[in-house]
Every structure is written in structure tokens, then in C-alpha cells.
C-alpha positions in Angstrom: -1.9 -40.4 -24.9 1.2 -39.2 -26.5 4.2 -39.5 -24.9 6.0 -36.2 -23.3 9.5 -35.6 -24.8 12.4 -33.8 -23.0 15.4 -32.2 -24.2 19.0 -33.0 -23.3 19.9 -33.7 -19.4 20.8 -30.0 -17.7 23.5 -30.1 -15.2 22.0 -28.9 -11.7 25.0 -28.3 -10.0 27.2 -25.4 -10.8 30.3 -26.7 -12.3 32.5 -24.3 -11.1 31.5 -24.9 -7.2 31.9 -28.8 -7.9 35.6 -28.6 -8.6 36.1 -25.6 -6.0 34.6 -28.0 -3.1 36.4 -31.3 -4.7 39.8 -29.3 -4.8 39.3 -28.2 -1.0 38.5 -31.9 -0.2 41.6 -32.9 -1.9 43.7 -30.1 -0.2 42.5 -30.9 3.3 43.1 -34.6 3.2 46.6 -34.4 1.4 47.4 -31.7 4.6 45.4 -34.3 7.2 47.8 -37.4 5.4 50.8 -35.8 4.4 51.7 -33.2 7.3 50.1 -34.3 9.6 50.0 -38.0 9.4 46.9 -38.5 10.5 44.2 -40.5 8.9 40.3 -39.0 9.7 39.0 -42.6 9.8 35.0 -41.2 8.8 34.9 -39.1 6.3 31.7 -38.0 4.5 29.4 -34.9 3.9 28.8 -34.4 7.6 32.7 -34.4 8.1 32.5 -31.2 5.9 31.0 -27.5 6.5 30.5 -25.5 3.9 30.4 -21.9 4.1 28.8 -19.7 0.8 28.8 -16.3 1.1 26.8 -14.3 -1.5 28.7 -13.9 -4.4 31.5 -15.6 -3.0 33.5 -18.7 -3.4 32.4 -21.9 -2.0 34.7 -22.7 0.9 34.6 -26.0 3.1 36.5 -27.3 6.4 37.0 -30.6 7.4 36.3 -31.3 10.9 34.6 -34.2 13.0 38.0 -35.5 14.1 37.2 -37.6 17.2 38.0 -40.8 15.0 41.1 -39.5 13.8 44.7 -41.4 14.4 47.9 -40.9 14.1 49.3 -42.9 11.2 52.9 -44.6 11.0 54.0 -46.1 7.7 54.3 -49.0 9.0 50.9 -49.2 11.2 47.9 -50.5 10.5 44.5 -49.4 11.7 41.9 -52.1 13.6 39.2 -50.1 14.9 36.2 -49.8 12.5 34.8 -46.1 11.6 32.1 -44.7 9.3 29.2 -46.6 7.6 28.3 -47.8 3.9 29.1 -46.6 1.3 31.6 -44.4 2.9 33.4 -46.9 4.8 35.8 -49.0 2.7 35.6 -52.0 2.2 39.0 -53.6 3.3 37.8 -52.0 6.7 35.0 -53.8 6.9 36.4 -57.2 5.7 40.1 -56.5 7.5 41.6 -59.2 9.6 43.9 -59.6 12.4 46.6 -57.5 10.5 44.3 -54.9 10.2 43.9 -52.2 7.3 45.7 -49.3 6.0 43.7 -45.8 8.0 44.5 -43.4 4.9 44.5 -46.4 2.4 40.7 -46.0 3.9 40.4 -42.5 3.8 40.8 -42.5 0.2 38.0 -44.5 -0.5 35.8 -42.7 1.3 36.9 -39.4 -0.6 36.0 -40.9 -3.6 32.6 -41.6 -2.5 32.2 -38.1 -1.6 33.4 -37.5 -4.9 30.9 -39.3 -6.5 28.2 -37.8 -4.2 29.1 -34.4 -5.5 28.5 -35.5 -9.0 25.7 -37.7 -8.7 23.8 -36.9 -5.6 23.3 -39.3 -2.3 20.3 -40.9 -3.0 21.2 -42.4 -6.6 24.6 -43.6 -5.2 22.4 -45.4 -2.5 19.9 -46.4 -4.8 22.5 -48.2 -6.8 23.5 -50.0 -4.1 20.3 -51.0 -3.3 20.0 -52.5 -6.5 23.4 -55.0 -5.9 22.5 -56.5 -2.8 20.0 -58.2 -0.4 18.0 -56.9 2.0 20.8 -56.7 4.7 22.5 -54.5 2.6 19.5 -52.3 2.3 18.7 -52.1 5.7 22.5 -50.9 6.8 22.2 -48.3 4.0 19.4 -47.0 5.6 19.8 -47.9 9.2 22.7 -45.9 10.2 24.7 -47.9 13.3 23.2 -51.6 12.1 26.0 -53.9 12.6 27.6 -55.0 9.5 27.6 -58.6 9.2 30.3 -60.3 7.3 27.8 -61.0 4.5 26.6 -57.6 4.0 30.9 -56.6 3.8 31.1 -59.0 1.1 27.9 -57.7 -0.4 29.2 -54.0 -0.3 32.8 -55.4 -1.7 31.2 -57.0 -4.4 28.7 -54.4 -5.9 31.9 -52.1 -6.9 34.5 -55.3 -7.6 34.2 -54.8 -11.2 33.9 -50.9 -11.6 30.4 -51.3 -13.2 28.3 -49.1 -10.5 30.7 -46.6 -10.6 30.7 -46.1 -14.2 26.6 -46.3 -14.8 26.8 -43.7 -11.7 29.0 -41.1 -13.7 27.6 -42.1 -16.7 23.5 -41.9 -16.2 22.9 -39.9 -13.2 25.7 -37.2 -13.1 24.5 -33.3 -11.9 27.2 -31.4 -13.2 28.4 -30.9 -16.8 30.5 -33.1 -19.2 33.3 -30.7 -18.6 33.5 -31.0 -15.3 32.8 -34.9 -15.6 35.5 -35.4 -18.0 38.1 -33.9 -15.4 36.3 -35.8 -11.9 35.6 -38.9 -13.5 39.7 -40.6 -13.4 39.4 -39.4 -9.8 36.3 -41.0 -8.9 37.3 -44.0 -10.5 41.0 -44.3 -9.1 39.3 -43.8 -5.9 35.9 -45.8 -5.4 38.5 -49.3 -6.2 38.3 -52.0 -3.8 41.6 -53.1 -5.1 43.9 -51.1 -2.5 46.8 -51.6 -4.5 45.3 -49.8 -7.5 43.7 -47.2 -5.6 45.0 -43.8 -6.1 47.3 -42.6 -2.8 47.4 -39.3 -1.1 50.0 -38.2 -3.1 48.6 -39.0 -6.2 45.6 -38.0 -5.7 47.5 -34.1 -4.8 49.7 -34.1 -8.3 46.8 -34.8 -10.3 44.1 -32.1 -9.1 44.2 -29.1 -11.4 
């Protein structure tokens, strides 16, 4: 039997819509962070609803806000929120002296980020591939304790920027175009290093 050939990958997600709902995502946060001073402690799709009228512009909403909490500069958050991969992983791993709430929040934008480009499944998928099978199970066992081993697991599979990149690289949706201008955002984002994570305010001067 021959082998079936196929053309170039086709983006399957409109281009356009990708960057309206990532600037919307961006806006909402920066207000959440910024004016508010709250951080959302669970972000992820289901924080989110989208409303696309026929012909219209995509528009989204962040709501869900029963884990929100106010943020001082100077305060640090102790209560865990969220699950893998949305929850980050300083959170998961934080000790007495706690973690920083929108530090936090920015991770988890960035895995919605990467969602949008990539899809859940193959972000989950990826995962699956880096770890045991405790870190399976969480992924798809929502509200399985996280065990300090399947923390260090998670922390791990994006330590070195790797899954990230293949992610972008091999399983995006959208076009190059709209890659090109995500990708630094995804990246800066989905960083375990929380010094080197891109900030709130950041994050806000560099959206288009």
C-alpha cells in the first residue's frame, strides 16, 4: 500500500478571533490586578464565557470569582486554587511564606494562552508524556489531591521551556502570523521561574 500524502498543516482556528479573545483575557486580568487588586486565584476556560454573535466580534467575560482575594503588595497567598496545568506551580510547591496570588494568575493565563493555540487535549497529552502515572491521574481526575511528587513532576516537565516550545511549535491551530505575535507571550508566561515571568503590567504594554 502506498502511503497517503497531505499538504501543509491548515490553521483551524480563525486567527483573528484568537487574538480578539487573548486581548480580552489580557484586558480583564490587567483590570482584575491593576484596579482592582485582586488576584482570581483559578483561572481557566470555565472562568471565561464567551459570547459570538453572528457576524459579530468574539467577546468574553471573566467571572467564577468565589476564589478571588484581595491582593496587597506586600501579601502573599496560602490557600491552594485551581488544578494542573492551570494551577502554578510555585502554588503547588509554596511553603510557609506562601506564594504571590497574581504572580499565579499569570501562569495560568498563559496556559490559557497556550490552550487557545494548541487545543486542551494536546497540552494535556504533553503532559502526560513528562510524568508518572500520578501525574496522569490528577490530569484527568479533577479534585485528586496533589501529592508533593506529582508538584515536582508538574514543575519539572516545563523547567526547561521544552514542552512549551514543541507545543507552539508542532501542534499549534492558528496561523504563523498569529503565532509569531502569541508565542513571546506564551512563553514569558508558562515560566516556572517567577522572577522571569512576565508581570501584569508587562504583560498589558506588550499586547497589540
Amino acid at each position: 500500500a502506498t502511503a497517503r500524502t497531505t499538504g501543509p498543516r491548515r490553521p483551524s482556528l480563525d486567527g483573528d478571533a484568537v487574538r480578539c479573545m487573548a486581548s480580552q483575557i489580557c484586558a480583564a486580568v490587567a483590570h482584575l490586578h491593576l484596579v482592582a487588586k485582586v488576584s482570581h486565584g483559578n483561572i481557566c476556560p470555565r472562568s471565561f464565557s464567551l459570547n459570538h454573535e453572528l457576524g459579530g466580534p468574539v467577546k468574553i467575560q471573566l467571572g467564577c470569582f468565589d476564589t478571588a482575594a484581595l491582593s496587597a503588595s506586600d501579601e502573599m497567598c496560602h490557600v491552594v486554587r485551581g488544578v494542573i496545568p492551570h494551577v502554578a506551580p510555585e502554588a503547588l510547591l509554596h511553603d510557609v511564606e506562601g506564594f504571590d496570588g497574581m504572580g499565579a494568575d499569570m501562569w495560568s493565563v498563559g496556559v490559557v494562552f497556550l490552550q487557545l493555540c494548541c487545543g486542551v487535549r494536546p497540552v494535556h497529552d504533553a503532559l502526560r508524556g513528562r510524568g508518572d502515572a500520578a501525574l496522569v491521574e490528577s490530569l484527568s481526575t479533577p479534585g485528586r489531591k496533589v501529592t508533593l511528587d506529582i508538584a515536582r513532576q508538574f514543575q519539572a516537565a516545563f523547567d526547561d521551556g521544552k514542552i512549551t516550545d514543541d507545543l507552539l511549535r508542532l501542534s499549534s491551530k492558528v496561523d504563523e502570523a498569529v503565532m509569531r505575535r502569541l508565542s513571546p507571550f506564551v512563553c514569558g508566561l508558562v515560566d516556572v521561574c517567577t522572577t522571569s515571568r512576565l508581570t501584569t503590567q508587562a504583560l498589558l504594554s506588550m499586547m497589540p
